[in-house]
VEXNURO-898746 format. One line per field, with one value per residue (C-alpha): residue number from 1; residue in one letter; z negated, x negated, y negated. Coordinates in Angstrom, 1 decimal. Last residue first. Layout:
! VEXNURO-898746
pos: c(NUM / ...) .
code: c(A / ...) .
z: c(Z / ...) .
x: c(X / ...) .
y: c(Y / ...) .
***
This chain:
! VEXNURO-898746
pos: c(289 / 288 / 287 / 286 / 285 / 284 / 283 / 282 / 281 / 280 / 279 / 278 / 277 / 276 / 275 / 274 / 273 / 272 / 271 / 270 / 269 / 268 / 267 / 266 / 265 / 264 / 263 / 262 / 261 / 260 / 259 / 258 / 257 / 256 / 255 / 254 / 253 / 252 / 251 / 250 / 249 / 248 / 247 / 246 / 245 / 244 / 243 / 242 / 241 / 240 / 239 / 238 / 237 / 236 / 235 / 234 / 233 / 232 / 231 / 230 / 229 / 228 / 227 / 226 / 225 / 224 / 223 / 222 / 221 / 220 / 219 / 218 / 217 / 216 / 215 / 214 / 213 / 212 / 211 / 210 / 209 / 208 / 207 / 206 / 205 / 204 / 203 / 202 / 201 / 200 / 199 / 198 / 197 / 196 / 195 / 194 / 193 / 192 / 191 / 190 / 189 / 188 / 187 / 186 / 185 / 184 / 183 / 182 / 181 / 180 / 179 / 178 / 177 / 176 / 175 / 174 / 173 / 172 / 171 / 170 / 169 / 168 / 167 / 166 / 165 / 164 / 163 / 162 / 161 / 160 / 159 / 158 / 157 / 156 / 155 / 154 / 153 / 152 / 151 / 150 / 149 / 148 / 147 / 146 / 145 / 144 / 143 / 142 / 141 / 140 / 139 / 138 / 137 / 136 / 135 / 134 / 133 / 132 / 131 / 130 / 129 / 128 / 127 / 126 / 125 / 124 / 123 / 122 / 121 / 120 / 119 / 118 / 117 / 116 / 115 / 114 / 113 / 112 / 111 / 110 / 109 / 108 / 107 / 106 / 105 / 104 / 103 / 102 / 101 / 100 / 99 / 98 / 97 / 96 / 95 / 94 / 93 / 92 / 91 / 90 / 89 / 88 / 87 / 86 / 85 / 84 / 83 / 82 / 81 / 80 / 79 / 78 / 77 / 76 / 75 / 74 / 73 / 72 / 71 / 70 / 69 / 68 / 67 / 66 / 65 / 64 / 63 / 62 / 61 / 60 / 59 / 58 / 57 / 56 / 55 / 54 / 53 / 52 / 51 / 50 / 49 / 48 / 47 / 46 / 45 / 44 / 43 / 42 / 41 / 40 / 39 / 38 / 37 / 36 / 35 / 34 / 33 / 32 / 31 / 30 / 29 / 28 / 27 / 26 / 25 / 24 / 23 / 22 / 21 / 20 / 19 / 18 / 17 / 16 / 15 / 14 / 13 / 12 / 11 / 10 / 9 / 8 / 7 / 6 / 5 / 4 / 3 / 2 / 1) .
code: c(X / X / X / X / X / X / X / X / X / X / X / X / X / X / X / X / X / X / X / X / X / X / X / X / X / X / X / X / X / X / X / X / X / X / X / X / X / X / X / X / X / X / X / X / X / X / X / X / X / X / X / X / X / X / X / X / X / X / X / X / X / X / X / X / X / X / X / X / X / X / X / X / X / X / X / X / X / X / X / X / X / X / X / X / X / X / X / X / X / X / X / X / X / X / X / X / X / X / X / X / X / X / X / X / X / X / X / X / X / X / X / X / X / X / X / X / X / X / X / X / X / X / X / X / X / X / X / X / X / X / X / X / X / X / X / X / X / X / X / X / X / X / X / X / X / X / X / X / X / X / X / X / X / X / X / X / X / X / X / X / X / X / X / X / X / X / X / X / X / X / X / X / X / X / X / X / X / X / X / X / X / X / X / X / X / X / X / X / X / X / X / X / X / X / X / X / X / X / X / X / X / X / X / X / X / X / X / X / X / X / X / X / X / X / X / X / X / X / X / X / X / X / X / X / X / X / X / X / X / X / X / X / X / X / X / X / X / X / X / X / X / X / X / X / X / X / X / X / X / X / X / X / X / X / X / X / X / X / X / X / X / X / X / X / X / X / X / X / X / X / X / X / X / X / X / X / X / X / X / X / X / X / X / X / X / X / X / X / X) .
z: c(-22.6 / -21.6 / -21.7 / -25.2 / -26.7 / -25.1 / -26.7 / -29.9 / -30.1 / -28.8 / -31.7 / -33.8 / -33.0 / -33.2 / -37.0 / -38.6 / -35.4 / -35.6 / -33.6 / -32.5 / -31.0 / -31.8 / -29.9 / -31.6 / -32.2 / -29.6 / -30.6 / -33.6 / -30.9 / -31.1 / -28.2 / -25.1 / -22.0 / -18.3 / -17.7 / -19.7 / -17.3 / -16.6 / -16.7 / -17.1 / -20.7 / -22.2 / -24.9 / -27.3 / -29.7 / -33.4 / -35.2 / -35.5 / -36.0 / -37.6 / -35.3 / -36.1 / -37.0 / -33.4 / -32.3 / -29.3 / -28.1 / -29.2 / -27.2 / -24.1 / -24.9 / -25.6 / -22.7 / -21.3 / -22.2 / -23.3 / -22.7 / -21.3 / -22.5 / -22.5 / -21.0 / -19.1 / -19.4 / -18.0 / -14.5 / -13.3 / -10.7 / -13.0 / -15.4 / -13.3 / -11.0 / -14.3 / -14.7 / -11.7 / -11.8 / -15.2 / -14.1 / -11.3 / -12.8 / -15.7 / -13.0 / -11.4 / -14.3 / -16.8 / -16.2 / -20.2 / -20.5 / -22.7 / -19.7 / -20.7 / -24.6 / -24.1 / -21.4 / -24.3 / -24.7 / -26.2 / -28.7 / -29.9 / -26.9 / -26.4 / -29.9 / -29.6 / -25.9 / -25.9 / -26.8 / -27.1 / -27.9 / -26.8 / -27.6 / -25.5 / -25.9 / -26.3 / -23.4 / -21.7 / -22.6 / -23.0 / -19.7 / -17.7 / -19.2 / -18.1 / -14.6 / -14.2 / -15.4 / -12.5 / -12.0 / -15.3 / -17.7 / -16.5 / -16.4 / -20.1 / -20.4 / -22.3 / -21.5 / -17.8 / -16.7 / -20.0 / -22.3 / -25.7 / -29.0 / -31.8 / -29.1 / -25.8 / -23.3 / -21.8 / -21.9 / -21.9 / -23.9 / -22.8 / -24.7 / -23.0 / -19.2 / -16.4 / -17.1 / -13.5 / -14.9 / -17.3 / -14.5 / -12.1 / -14.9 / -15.0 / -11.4 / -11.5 / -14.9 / -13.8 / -14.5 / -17.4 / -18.0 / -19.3 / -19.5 / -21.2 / -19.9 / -16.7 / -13.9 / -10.9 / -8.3 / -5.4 / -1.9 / -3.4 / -2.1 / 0.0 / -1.1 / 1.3 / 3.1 / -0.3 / 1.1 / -1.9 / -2.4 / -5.7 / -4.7 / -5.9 / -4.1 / -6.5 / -8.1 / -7.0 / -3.0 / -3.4 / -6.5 / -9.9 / -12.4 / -9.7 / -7.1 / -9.3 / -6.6 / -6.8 / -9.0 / -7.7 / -5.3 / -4.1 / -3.9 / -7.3 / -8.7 / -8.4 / -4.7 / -3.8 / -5.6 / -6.2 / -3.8 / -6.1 / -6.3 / -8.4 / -10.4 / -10.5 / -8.5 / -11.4 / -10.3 / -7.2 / -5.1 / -7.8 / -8.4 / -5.3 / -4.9 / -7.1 / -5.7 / -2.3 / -3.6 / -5.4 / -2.3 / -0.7 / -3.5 / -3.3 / -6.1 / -9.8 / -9.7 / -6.9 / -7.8 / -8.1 / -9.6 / -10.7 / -11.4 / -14.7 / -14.7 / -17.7 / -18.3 / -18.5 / -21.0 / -23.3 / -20.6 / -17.7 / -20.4 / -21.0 / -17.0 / -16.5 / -18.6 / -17.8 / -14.1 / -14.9 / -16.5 / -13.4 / -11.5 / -10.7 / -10.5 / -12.9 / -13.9 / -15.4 / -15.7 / -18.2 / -18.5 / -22.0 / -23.5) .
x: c(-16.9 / -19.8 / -18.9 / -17.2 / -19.9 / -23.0 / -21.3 / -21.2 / -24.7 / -26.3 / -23.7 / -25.5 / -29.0 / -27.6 / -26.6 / -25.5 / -26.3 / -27.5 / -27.1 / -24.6 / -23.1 / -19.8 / -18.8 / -17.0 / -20.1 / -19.2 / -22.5 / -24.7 / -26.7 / -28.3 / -30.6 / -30.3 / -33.1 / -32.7 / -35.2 / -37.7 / -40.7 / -39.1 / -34.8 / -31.6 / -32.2 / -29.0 / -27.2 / -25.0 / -22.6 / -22.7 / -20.8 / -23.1 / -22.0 / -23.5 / -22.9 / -20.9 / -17.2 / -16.9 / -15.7 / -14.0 / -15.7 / -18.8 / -18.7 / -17.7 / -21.0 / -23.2 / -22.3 / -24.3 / -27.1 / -27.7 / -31.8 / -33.1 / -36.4 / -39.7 / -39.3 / -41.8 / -45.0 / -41.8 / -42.4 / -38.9 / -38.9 / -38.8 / -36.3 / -34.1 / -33.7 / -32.9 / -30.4 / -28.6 / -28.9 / -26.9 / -24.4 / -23.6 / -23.2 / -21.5 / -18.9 / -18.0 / -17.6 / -19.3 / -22.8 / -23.5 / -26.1 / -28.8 / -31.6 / -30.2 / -30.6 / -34.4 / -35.2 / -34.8 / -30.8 / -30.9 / -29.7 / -31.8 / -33.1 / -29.3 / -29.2 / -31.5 / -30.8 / -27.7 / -23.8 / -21.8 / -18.5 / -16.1 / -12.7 / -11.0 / -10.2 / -13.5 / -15.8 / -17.1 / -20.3 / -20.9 / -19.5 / -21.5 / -24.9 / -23.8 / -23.1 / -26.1 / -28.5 / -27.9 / -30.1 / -31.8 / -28.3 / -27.9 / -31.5 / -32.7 / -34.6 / -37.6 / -40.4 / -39.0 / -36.4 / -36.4 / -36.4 / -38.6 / -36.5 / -34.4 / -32.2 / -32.1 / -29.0 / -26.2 / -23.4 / -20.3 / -16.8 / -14.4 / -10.9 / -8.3 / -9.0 / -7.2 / -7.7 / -9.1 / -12.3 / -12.7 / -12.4 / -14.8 / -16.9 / -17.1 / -17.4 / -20.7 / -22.1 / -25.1 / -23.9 / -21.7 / -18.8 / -16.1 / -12.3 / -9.2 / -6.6 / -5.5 / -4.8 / -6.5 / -8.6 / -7.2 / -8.1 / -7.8 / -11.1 / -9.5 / -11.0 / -9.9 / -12.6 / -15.3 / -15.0 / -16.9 / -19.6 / -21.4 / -24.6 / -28.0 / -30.0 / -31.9 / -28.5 / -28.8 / -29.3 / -33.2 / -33.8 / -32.7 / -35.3 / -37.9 / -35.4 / -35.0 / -34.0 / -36.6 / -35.5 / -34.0 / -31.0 / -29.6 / -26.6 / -27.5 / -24.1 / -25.6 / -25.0 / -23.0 / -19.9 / -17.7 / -15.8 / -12.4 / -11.6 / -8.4 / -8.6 / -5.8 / -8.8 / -11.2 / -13.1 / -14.7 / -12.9 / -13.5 / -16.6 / -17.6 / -16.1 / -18.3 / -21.5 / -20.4 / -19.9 / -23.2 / -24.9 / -23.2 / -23.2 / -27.2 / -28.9 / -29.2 / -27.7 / -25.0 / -21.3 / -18.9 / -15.3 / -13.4 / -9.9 / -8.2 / -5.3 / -5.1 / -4.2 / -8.0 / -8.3 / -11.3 / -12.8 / -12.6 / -14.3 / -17.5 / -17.6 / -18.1 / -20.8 / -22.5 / -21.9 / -23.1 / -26.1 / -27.3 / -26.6 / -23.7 / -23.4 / -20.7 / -17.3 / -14.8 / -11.2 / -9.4 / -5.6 / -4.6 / -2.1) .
y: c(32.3 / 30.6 / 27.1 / 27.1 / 29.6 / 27.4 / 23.8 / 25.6 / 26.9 / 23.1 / 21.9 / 24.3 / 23.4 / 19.5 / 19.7 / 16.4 / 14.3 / 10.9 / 7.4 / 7.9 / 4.5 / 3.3 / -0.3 / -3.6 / -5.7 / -8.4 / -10.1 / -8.8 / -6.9 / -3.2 / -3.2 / -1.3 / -1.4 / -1.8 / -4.4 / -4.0 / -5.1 / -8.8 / -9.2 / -7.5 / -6.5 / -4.7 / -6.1 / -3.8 / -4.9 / -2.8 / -0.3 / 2.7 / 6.6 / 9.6 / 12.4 / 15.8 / 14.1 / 12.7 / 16.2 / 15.5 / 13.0 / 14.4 / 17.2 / 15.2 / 13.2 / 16.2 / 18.0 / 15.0 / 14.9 / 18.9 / 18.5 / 21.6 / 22.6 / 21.5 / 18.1 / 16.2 / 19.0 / 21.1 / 19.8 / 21.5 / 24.3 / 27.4 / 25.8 / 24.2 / 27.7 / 29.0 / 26.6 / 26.9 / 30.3 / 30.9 / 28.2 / 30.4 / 33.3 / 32.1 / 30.6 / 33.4 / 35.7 / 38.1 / 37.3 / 36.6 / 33.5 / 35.1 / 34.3 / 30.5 / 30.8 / 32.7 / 29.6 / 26.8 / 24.9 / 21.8 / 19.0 / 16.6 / 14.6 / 13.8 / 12.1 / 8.9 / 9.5 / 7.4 / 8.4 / 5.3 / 5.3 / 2.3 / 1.6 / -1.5 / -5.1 / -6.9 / -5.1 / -8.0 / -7.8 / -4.3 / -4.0 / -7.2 / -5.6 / -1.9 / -3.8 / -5.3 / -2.6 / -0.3 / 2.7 / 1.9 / 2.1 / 5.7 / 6.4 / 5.4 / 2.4 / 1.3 / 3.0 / 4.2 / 6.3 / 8.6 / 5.6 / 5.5 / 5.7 / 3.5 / 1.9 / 4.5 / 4.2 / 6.0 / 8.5 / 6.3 / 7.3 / 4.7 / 4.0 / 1.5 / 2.5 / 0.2 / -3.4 / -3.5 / -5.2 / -1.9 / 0.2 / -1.7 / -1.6 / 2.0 / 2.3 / 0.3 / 2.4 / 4.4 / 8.0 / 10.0 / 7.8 / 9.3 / 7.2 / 7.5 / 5.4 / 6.9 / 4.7 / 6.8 / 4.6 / 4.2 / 5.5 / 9.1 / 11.3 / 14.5 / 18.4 / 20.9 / 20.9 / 21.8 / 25.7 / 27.9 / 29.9 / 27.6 / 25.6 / 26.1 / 24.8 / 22.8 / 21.4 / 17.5 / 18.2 / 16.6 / 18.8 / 18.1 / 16.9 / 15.9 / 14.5 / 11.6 / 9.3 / 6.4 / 3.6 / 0.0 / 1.2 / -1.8 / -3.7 / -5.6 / -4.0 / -1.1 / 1.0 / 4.2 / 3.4 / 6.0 / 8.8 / 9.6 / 13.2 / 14.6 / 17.8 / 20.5 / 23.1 / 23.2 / 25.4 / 26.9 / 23.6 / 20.9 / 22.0 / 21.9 / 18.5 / 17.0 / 18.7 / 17.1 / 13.5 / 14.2 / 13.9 / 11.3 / 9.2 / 9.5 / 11.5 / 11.6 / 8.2 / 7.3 / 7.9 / 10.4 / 9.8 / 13.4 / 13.0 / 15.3 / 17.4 / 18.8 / 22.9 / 23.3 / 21.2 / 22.4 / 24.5 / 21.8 / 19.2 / 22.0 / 22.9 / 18.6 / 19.1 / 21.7 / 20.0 / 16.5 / 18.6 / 19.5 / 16.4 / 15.8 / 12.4 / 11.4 / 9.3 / 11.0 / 9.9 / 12.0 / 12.7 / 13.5 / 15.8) .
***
């Protein structure tokens, strides 16, 4: 059975997400890196190890990078889509002092990336992952961060340009907002969120509080980013896939954006979904039951 490495910073839909991969391998004993992105590493250090403490206690912790490869922070926190602490207050009861970062990175060779990409190359520069499944990017559509970049490439264009470039000897999926856009939850799915356990419950108010405090003339509904990507991985079959390099602008007033490049063409990027109301069905029976 595998051992993950997942990078993220949780982040409201770090956490779905992270809850989606605990349900499918719950017997696994995955490690947890947090970095900066939807908030300050410090901040989503702690949500990372909340969910390590109220649930997936087997899992290692790793504190990430806290600044792009640059050295620093470029975009302004975006407190708007998930509060200044990352879950809008919403934290789980539970004691986080346990919870002690490793002072290595763990070795394991399969490897989720679900926040600006700096750990993710340090990964693939320490020769350490063989097949990398990255949330990230926007080719045929407009950016979420700005026009033409998505936030997980946007908070740290460097290092997703020096991974896609350098990136010859490994597996690499792509999941970008071409697909994520697709697949949600609306406010009647997320009232319908059964209370039968801890976790429901807690997931139930996070996301309510998200959709009562959320500028919803941005987004509508809840965007499944990245559930999506651990979805995918494990059920590549449901997206329509693209093998093609990827070059990301570092320079000027794109800076940040993904383009489909006939160099290094070895990465798979969905870039379609066969069904994404059922997948958003399927991806709310496996975390809610």
């Amino acid at each position: 059975m595998k051992n993950y490495t997942v990078i993220s910073d949780p982040g409201i839909d770090d956490l779905v997400a992270l809850v989606l991969l605990w349900k499918l391998f719950s017997q696994t004993s995955n490690s947890l890196i947090t970095t900066f992105g939807n908030a300050t590493e410090e901040i989503t250090s702690r949500n990372g190890k909340e969910f390590i403490s109220f649930i997936a206690n087997s899992w290692q912790f790793v504190d990430g990078a806290k600044l792009p490869l640059s050295g620093k922070v470029e975009r302004p926190w975006p407190d708007y889509f998930h509060g200044p602490d990352g879950v809008w207050g919403v934290h789980p009861t539970t004691d986080i002092k346990s919870i002690q970062s490793l002072e290595k990175y763990p070795t394991n060779k399969d490897i989720i990336s679900l926040a600006p990409m700096r750990d993710t190359l340090t990964l693939l520069q320490n020769h350490t992952g063989k097949n990398f499944a990255v949330m990230g990017g926007a080719f045929n559509i407009e950016g979420n961060e700005t026009k033409y970049a998505e936030t997980n490439i946007a908070f740290d264009p460097d290092s997703a340009a020096d991974f896609f470039k350098h990136c010859k000897n490994v597996d690499v999926k792509v999941v970008p907002l071409d697909v994520t856009r697709k697949v949600f939850w609306d406010i009647k799915t997320v009232k319908s969120i059964p209370e039968s356990n801890n976790v429901n419950r807690w997931l139930k108010r996070l996301l309510l509080a998200w959709f009562d405090k959320y500028n919803h003339e941005r987004e509508k509904n809840f965007n499944l980013h990245d559930p999506l990507a651990i979805y995918l991985l494990l059920n590549p079959k449901e997206a329509e896939w693209k093998k093609s390099g990827i070059k990301i602008i570092t320079e000027g007033q794109q800076r940040g954006r993904t383009i489909l490049s006939n160099e290094n063409p070895i990465c798979q990027i969905a870039l379609d979904l066969n069904n994404p109301s059922e997948i958003a069905k399927q991806i709310f029976s496996i975390v809610f039951s």
